[in-house]
C-alpha positions as a Markdown table, in Angstrom:
| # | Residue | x | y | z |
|---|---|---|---|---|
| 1 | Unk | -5.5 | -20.4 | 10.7 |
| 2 | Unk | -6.1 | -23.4 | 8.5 |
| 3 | Unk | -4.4 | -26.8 | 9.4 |
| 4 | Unk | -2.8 | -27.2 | 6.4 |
| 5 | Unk | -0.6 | -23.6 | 7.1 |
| 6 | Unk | -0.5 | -25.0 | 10.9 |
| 7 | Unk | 1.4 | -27.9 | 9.7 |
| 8 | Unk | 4.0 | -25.8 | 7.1 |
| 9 | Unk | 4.5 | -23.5 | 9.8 |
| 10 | Unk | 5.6 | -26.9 | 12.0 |
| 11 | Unk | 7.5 | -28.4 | 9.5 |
| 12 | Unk | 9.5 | -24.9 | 8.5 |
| 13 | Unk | 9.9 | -24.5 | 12.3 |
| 14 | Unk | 12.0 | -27.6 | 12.7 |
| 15 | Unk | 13.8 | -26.8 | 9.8 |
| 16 | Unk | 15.2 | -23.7 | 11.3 |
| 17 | Unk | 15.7 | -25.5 | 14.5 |
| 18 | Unk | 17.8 | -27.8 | 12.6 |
| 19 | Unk | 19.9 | -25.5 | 10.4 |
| 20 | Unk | 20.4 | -23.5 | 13.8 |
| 21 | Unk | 21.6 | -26.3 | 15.8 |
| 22 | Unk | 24.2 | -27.5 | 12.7 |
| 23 | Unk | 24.8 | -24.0 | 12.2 |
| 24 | Unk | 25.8 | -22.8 | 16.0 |
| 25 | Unk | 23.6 | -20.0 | 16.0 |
| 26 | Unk | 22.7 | -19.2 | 19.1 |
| 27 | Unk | 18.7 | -20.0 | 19.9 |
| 28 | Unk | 18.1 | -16.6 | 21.2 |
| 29 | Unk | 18.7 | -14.7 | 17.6 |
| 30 | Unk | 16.1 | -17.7 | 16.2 |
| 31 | Unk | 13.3 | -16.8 | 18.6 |
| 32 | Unk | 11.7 | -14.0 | 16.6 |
| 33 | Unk | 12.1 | -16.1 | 13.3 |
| 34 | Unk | 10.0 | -18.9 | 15.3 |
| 35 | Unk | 7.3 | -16.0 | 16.3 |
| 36 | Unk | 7.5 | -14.8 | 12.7 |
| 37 | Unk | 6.6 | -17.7 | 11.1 |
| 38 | Unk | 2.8 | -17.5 | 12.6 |
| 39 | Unk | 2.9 | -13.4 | 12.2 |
| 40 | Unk | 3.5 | -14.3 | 8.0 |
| 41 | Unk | 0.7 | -17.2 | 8.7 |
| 42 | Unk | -2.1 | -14.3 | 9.4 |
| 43 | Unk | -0.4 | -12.2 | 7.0 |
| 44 | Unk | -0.7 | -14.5 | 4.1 |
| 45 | Unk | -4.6 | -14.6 | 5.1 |
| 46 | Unk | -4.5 | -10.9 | 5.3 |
| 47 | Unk | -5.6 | -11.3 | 8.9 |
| 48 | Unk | -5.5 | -8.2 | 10.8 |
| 49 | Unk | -3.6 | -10.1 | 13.9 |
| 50 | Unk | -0.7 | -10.7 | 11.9 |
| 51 | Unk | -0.3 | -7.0 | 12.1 |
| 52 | Unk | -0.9 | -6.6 | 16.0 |
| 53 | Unk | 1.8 | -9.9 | 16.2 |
| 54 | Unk | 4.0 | -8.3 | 14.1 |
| 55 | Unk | 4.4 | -5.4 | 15.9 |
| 56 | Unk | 5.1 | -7.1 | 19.1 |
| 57 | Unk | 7.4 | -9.1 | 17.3 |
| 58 | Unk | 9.3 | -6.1 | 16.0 |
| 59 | Unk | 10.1 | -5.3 | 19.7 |
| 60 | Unk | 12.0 | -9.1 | 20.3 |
| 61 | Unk | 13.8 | -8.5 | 16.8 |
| 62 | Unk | 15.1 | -4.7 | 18.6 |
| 63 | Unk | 16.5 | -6.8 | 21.4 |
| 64 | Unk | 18.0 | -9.3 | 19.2 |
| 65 | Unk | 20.2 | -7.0 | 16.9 |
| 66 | Unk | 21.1 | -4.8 | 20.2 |
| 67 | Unk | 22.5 | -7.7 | 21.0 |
| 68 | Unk | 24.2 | -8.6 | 18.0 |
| 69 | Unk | 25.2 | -4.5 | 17.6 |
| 70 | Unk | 23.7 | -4.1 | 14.7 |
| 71 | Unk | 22.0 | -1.1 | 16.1 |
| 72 | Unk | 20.7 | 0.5 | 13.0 |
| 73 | Unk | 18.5 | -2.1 | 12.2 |
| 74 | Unk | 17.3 | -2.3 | 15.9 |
| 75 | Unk | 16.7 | 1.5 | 15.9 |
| 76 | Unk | 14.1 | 0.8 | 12.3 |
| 77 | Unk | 12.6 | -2.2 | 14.1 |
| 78 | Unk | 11.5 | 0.0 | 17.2 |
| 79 | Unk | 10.7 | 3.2 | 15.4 |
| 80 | Unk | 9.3 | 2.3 | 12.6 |
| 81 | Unk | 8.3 | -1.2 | 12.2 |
| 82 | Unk | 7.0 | -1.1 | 15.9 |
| 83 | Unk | 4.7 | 1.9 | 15.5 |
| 84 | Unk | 3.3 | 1.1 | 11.6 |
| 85 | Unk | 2.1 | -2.5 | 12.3 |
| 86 | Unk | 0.4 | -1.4 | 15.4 |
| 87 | Unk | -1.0 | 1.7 | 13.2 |
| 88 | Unk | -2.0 | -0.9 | 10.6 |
| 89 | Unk | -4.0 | -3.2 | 13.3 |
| 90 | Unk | -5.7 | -0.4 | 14.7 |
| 91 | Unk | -6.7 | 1.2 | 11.0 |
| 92 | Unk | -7.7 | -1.9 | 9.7 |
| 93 | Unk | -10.0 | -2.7 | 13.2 |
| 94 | Unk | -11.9 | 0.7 | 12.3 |
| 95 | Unk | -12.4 | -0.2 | 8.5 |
| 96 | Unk | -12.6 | -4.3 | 9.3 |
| 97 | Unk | -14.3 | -6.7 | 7.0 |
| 98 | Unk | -14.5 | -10.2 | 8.4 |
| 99 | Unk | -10.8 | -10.7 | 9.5 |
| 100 | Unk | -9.6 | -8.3 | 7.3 |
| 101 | Unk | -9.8 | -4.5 | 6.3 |
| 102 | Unk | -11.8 | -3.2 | 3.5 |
| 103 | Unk | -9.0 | -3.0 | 0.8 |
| 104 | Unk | -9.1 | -0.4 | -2.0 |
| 105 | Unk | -7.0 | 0.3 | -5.5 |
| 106 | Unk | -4.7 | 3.3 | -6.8 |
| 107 | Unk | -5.5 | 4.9 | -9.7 |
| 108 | Unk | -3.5 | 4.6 | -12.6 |
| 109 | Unk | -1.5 | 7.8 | -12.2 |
| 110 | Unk | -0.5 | 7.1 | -8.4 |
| 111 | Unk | 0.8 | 3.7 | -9.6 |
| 112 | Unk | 2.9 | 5.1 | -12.4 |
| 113 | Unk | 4.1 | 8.0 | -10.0 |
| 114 | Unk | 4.8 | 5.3 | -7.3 |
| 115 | Unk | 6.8 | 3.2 | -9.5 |
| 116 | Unk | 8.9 | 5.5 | -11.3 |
| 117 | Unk | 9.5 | 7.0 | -8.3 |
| 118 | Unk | 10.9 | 3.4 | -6.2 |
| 119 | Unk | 12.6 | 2.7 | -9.4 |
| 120 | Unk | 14.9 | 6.4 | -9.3 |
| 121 | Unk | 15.0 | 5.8 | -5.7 |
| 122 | Unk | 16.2 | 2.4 | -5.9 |
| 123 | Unk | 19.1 | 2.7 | -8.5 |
| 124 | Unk | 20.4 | 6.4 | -6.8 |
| 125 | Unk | 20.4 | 3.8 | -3.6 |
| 126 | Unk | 22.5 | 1.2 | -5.3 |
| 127 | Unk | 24.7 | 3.2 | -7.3 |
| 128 | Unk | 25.6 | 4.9 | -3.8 |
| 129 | Unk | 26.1 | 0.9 | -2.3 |
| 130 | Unk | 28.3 | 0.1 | -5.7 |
| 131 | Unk | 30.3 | 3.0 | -4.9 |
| 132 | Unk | 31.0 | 2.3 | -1.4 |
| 133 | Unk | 32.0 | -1.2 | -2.2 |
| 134 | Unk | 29.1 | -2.9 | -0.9 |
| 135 | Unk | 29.0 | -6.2 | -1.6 |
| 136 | Unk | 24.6 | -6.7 | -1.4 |
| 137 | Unk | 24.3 | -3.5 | -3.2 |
| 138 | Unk | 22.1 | -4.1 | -5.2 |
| 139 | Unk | 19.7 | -6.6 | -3.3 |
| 140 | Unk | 19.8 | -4.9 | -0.4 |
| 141 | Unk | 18.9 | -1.6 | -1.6 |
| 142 | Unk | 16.0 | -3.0 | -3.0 |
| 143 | Unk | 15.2 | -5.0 | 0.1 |
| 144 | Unk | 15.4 | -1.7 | 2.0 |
| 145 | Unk | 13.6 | 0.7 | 0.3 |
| 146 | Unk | 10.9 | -2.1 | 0.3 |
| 147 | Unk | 10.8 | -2.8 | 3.7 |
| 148 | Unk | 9.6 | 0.9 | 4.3 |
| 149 | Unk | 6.9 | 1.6 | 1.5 |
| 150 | Unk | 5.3 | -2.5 | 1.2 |
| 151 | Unk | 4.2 | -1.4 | 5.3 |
| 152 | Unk | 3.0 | 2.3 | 4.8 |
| 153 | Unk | 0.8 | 0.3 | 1.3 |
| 154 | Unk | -0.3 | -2.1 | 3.8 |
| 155 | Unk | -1.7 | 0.5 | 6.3 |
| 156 | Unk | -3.4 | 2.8 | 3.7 |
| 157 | Unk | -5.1 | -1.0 | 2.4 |
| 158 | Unk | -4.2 | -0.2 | -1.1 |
| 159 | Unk | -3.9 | -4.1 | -3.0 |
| 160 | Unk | -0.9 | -2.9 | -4.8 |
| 161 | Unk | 1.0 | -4.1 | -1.4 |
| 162 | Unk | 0.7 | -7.2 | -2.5 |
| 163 | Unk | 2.5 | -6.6 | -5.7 |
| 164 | Unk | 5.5 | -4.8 | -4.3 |
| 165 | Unk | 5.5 | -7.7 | -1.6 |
| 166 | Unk | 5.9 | -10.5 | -4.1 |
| 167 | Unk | 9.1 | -8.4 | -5.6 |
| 168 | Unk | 10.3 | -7.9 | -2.3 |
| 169 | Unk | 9.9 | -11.7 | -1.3 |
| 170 | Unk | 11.9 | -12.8 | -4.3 |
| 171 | Unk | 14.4 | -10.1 | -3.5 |
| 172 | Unk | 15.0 | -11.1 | -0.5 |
| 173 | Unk | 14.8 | -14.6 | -1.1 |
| 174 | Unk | 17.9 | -14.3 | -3.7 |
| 175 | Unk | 19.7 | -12.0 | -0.9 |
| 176 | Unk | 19.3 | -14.5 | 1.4 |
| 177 | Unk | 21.0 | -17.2 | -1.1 |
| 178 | Unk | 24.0 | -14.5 | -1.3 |
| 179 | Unk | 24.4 | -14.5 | 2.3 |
| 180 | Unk | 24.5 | -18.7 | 2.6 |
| 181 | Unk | 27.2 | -18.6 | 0.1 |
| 182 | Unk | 29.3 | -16.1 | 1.8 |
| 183 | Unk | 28.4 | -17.9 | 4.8 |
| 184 | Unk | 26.6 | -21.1 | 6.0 |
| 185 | Unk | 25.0 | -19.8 | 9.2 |
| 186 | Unk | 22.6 | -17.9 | 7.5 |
| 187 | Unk | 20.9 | -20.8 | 6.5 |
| 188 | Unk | 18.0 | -20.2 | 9.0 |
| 189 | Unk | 17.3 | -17.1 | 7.3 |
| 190 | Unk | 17.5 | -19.4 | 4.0 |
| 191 | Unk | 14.5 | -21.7 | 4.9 |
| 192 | Unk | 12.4 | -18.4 | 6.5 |
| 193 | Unk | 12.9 | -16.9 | 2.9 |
| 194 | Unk | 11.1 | -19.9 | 1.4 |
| 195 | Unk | 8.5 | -20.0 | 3.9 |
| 196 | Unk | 8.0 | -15.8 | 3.5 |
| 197 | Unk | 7.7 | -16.8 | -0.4 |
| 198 | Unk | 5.2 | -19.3 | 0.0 |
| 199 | Unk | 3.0 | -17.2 | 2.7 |
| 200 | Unk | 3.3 | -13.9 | 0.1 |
| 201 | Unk | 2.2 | -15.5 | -2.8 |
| 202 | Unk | -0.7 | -17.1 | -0.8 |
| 203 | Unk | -1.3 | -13.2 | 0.7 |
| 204 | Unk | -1.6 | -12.1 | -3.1 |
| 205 | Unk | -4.1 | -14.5 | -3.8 |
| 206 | Unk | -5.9 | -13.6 | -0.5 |
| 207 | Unk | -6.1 | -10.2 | -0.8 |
| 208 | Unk | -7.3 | -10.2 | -4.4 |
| 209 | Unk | -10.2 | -12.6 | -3.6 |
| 210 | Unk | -11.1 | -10.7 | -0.4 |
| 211 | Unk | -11.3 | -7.2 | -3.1 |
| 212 | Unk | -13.0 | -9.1 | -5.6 |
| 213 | Unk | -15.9 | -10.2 | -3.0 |
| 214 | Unk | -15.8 | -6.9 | -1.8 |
| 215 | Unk | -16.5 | -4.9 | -4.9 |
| 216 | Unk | -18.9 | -7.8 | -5.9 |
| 217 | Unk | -21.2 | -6.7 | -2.9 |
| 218 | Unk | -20.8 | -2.8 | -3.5 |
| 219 | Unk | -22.0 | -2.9 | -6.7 |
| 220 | Unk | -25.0 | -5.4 | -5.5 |
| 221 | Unk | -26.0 | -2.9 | -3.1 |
| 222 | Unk | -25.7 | 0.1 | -5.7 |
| 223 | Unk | -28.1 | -2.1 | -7.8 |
């Protein structure tokens, strides 16, 4: 990881630190934050160990909504989130290049598919929020439905991750805003949603050069 992220990830540490201390939020629902901040590090380099980190970290993030009852969320973190980075480390081991995986592209049907079908998914999800009163209905739907198909992208290696990722950071970067105003101690949240934007559009850029190079040398070696 290059000093220059080292330092961000310092800075945005503190900054949590901080807002957590002003805020009264208790230190042990900040830890995985802290940990997250060097899993999105790797991520954003399109590391493979951001994958193996994230999946331990998903197992801290289970404890820490047990403990604050949110137990839906700590049953996705353990089930799913758990099982799909480890998947994703192990995958992109057995097709690695350098520190990464060897990343391919959907064809223009799958995409169209893909997106018509997140975009039908995604307003049946939020119509069903609006009508149970829901105040994040909108936001959060989107936030959730990405949450589950940006992962299973990033295991297959498809680039397109990257695309849904960006939506989803700005997503949940505005859903994170809503929470502040509804109330302050979500702040911590606040400053990781800035950092996750940062670290997603430096992932897009990433992964883009890391395809480019690739297909550069595949069609070298066909010539």
């Amino acid at each position: 990881m290059k000093n220059s992220k080292k330092i961000i990830i310092i800075i945005t540490g503190i900054a949590i630190l901080v807002a957590g201390i002003l805020c009264k939020q208790e230190f042990f629902l900040m830890i995985p934050l802290f940990i997250s901040l060097f899993v999105m590090g790797f991520q954003s380099e399109a590391n493979r160990l951001g994958a193996l980190a994230g999946a331990i970290n998903s197992l801290i993030y289970t404890a820490a909504y047990i403990y604050m009852g949110v137990y839906a969320s700590a049953a996705s973190a353990v089930l799913f989130s758990f099982p799909i980075q480890l998947m994703t480390f192990f995958r992109w081991k057995k097709k690695a290049y350098k520190k990464t995986v060897v990343f391919r592209r959907m064809s223009t049907k799958m995409r169209l598919l893909c997106a018509f079908g997140f975009i039908a998914l995604w307003t049946a999800l939020a119509i069903a929020f609006v009508k149970l009163d829901y105040e994040y209905a909108i936001l959060d739907s989107g936030s959730f439905l990405m949450g589950f198909i940006t992962p299973v992208l990033t295991m297959l290696a498809f680039i397109e991750y990257t695309y849904l990722w960006l939506v989803s950071a700005v997503v949940g970067l505005l859903l994170s805003v809503q929470m502040v105003v509804n109330d302050y101690k979500e702040t911590t949240y606040l400053i990781y949603s800035v950092y996750c934007f940062y670290c997603i559009i430096c992932a897009f850029i990433n992964v883009r050069k890391f395809y480019n190079e690739q297909q550069s040398q595949l069609k070298g070696v066909s010539e």
